[in-house]
C-alpha positions as CSV (number, residue, x, y, z in Angstrom):
1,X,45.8,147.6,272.6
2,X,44.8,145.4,269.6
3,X,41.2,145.2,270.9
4,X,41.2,149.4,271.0
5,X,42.3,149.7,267.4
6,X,39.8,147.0,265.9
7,X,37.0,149.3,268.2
8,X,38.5,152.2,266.3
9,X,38.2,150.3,263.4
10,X,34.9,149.0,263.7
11,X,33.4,152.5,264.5
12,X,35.1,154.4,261.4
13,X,33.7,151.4,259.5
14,X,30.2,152.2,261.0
15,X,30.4,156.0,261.2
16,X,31.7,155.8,257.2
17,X,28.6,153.4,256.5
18,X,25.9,156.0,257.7
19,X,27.2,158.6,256.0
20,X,27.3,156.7,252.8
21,X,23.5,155.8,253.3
22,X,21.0,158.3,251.3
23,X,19.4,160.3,253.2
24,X,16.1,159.3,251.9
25,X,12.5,161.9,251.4
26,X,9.4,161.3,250.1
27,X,10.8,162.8,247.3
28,X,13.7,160.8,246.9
29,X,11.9,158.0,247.2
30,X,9.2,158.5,244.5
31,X,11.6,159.7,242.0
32,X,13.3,156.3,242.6
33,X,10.6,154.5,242.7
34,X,9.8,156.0,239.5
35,X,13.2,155.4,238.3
36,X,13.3,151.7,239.3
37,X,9.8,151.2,237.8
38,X,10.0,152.0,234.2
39,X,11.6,156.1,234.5
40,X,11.5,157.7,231.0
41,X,10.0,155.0,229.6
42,X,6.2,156.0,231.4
43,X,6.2,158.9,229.0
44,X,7.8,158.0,225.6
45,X,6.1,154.6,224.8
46,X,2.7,154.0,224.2
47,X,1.4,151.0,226.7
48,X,-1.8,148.5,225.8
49,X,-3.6,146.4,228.3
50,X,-6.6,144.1,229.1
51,X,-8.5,144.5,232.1
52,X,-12.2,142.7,232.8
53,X,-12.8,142.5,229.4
54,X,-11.8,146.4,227.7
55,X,-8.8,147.3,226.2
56,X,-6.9,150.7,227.6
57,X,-4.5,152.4,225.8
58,X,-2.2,155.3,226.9
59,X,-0.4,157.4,224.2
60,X,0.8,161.0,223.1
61,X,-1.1,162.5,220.5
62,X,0.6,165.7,218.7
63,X,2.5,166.0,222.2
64,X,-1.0,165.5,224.5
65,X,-1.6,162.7,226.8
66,X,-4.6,160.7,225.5
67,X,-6.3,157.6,227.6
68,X,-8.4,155.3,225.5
69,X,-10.8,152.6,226.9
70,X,-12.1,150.5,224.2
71,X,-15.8,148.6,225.3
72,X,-16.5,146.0,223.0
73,X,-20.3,145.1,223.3
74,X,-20.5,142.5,220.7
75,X,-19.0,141.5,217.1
76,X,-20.2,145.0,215.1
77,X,-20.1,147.4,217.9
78,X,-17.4,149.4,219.7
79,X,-17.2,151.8,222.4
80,X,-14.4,154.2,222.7
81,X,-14.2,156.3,225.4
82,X,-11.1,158.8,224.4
83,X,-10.0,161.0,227.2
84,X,-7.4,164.3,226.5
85,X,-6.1,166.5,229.0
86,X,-9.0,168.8,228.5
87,X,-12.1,166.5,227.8
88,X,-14.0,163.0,227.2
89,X,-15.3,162.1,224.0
90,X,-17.4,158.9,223.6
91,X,-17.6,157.2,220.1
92,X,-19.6,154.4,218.7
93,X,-18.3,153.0,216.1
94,X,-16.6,156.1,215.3
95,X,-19.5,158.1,215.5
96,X,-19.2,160.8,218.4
97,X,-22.3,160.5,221.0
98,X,-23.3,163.9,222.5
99,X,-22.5,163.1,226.6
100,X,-24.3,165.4,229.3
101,X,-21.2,166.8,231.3
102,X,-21.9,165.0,234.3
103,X,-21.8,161.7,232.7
104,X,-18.9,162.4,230.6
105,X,-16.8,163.5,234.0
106,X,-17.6,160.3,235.4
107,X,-16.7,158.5,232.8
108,X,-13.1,160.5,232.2
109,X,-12.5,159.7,236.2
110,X,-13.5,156.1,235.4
111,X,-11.0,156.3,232.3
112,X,-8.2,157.6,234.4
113,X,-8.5,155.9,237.4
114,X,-7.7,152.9,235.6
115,X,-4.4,153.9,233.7
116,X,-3.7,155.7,237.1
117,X,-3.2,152.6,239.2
118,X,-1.8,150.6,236.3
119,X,1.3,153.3,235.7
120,X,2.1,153.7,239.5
121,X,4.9,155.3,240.9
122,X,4.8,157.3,237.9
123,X,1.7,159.3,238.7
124,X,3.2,160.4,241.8
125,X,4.9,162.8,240.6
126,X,2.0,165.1,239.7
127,X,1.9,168.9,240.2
128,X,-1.4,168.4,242.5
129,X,0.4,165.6,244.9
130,X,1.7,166.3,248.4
131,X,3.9,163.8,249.5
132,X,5.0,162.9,253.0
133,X,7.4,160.5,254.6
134,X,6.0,158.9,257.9
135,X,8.8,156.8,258.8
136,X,9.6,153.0,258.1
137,X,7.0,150.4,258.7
138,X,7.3,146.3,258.7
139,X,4.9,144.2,256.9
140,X,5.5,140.5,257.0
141,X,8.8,141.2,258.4
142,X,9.7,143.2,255.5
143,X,11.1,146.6,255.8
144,X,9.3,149.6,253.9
145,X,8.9,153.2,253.5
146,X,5.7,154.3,254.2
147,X,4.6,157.6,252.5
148,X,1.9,159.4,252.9
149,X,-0.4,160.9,250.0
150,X,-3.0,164.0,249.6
151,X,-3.5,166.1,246.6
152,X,-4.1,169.7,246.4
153,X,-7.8,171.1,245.3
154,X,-6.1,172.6,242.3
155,X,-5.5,170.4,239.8
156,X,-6.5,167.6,242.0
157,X,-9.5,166.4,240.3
158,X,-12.8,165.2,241.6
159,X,-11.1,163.5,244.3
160,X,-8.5,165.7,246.0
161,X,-9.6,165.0,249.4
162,X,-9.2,161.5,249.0
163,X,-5.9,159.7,251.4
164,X,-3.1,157.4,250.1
165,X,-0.6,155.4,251.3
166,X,2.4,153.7,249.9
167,X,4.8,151.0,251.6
168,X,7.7,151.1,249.7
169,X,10.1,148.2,250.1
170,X,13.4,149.3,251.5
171,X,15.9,147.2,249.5
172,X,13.9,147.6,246.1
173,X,12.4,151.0,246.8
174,X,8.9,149.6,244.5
175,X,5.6,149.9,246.2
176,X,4.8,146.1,247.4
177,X,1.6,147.5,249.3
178,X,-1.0,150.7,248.7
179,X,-4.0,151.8,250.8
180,X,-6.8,155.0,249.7
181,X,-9.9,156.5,251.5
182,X,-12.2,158.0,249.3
183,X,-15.1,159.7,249.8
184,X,-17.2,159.3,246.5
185,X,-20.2,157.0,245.8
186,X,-20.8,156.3,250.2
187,X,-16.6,156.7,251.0
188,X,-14.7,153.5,252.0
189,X,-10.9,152.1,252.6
190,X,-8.9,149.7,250.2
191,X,-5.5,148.1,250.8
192,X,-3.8,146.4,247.6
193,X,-1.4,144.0,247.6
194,X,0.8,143.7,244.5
195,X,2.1,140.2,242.9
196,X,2.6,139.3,239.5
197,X,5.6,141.7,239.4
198,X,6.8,141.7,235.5
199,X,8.4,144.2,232.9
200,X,7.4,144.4,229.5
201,X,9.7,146.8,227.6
202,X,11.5,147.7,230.9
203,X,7.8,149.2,232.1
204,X,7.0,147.6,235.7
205,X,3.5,146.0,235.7
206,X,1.7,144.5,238.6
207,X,-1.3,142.5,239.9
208,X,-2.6,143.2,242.9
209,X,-5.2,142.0,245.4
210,X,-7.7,144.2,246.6
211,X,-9.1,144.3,250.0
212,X,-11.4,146.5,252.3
213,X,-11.6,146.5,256.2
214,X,-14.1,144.1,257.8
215,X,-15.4,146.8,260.2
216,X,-16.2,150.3,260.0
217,X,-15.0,153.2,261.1
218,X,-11.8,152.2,260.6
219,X,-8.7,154.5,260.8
220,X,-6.6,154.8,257.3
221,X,-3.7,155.0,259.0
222,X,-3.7,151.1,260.8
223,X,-4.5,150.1,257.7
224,X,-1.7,148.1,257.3
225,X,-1.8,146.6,261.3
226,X,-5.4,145.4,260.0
227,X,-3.8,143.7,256.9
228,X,-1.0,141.9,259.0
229,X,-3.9,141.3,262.0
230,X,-6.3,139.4,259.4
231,X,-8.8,142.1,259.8
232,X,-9.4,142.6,256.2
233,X,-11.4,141.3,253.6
234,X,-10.3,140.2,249.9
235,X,-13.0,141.9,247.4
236,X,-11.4,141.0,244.2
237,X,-8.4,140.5,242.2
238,X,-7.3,143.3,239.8
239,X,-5.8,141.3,236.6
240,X,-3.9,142.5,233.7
241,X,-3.8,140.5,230.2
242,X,-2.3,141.4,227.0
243,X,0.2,144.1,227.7
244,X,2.0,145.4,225.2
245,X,4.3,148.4,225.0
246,X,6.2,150.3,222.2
247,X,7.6,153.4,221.1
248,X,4.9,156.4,220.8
């Protein structure tokens, strides 16, 4: 009889346990993510970084989102490439330079792209993104969410076709591991691999290690079983340096 009740027991324990877990979304999971990363502090403080030799900045200017990528080509001259929501403008040395539309839309992507990858989750939650929750996945016998990512042709920029992936750890619900295909400039795959992990300001920064499949033809989607299988190859290190975040 003992050994019936502590069955019981053990099973109301159980049952009680899976009902108190989340029932967990893409959704779910970004906002977290988000959340866990930085939350309101993405879009109320005004972040500064260092990154192969340009600063970026990121800050609200009379309530519009400006992106700022300062090129400094020697002592006496500056190149400041200021995107708004609506357009580039290039300045040297504070003088604006005329930009044919073509180059000034590669630059803005260029400009974005940048403080894109540098304030993930938080882009994720973009009116463009479609976000979709393809189960759990293990990577060096971690546990993650893996979500998948495509963005609608409206408001999706240049690039809406273009394929993500995110591996968000299970425990800590921050993305540990990212993979894209894009199509621009001859296509190609990426997987990065974040380390470095530090807050400034409560603001989640990371480093990450960037990597592209040996072969071709590869499928985005075993991505990941290529990582774990050796089958990719380091291309560089993506570096941050002089962070620095405060109120906007």
């Amino acid at each position: 009889m003992n050994k019936f009740l502590i069955l019981v027991v053990m099973a109301l324990i159980i049952s009680c346990k899976k009902q108190a877990e989340p029932s967990w979304t893409a959704q779910r999971l970004i906002d977290t993510s988000i959340e866990n990363s930085g939350g309101k502090h993405f879009k109320d403080h005004e972040v500064s970084f260092s990154f192969r030799d340009r600063k970026y900045v990121s800050k609200r200017e009379n309530g519009q989102k400006i992106l700022e990528r300062y090129t400094f080509l020697d002592s006496t001259t500056t190149i400041l490439d200021k995107r708004s929501e609506t357009e580039l403008k290039r300045f040297v040395n504070d003088s604006l330079i005329t930009l044919p539309d073509s180059i000034a839309n590669r630059y803005s992507n260029s400009v974005n792209s940048v403080h894109y990858f540098v304030k993930l989750p938080y882009g994720l939650n973009d009116p463009a993104v479609n976000k979709e929750l393809l189960g759990k996945d293990t990577i060096k016998g971690t546990e993650y969410f893996k979500v998948k990512i495509t963005f609608d042709q409206e408001m999706g920029g240049d690039d809406f076709e273009d394929v993500y992936l995110y591996w968000f750890n299970s425990k800590t619900m921050k993305p540990d591991y990212l993979a894209y295909e894009f199509h621009i400039d001859g296509g190609g795959q990426r997987f990065r691999e974040a380390y470095h992990e530090r807050y400034v300001d409560s603001i989640r920064f990371v480093d990450y290690y960037n990597y592209k499949p040996k072969g071709k033809d590869t499928d985005i989607m075993e991505i990941g079983r290529l990582y774990e299988a050796g089958e990719l190859e380091l291309l560089s290190k993506i570096e941050l340096s002089q962070i620095e975040v405060q109120d906007n």
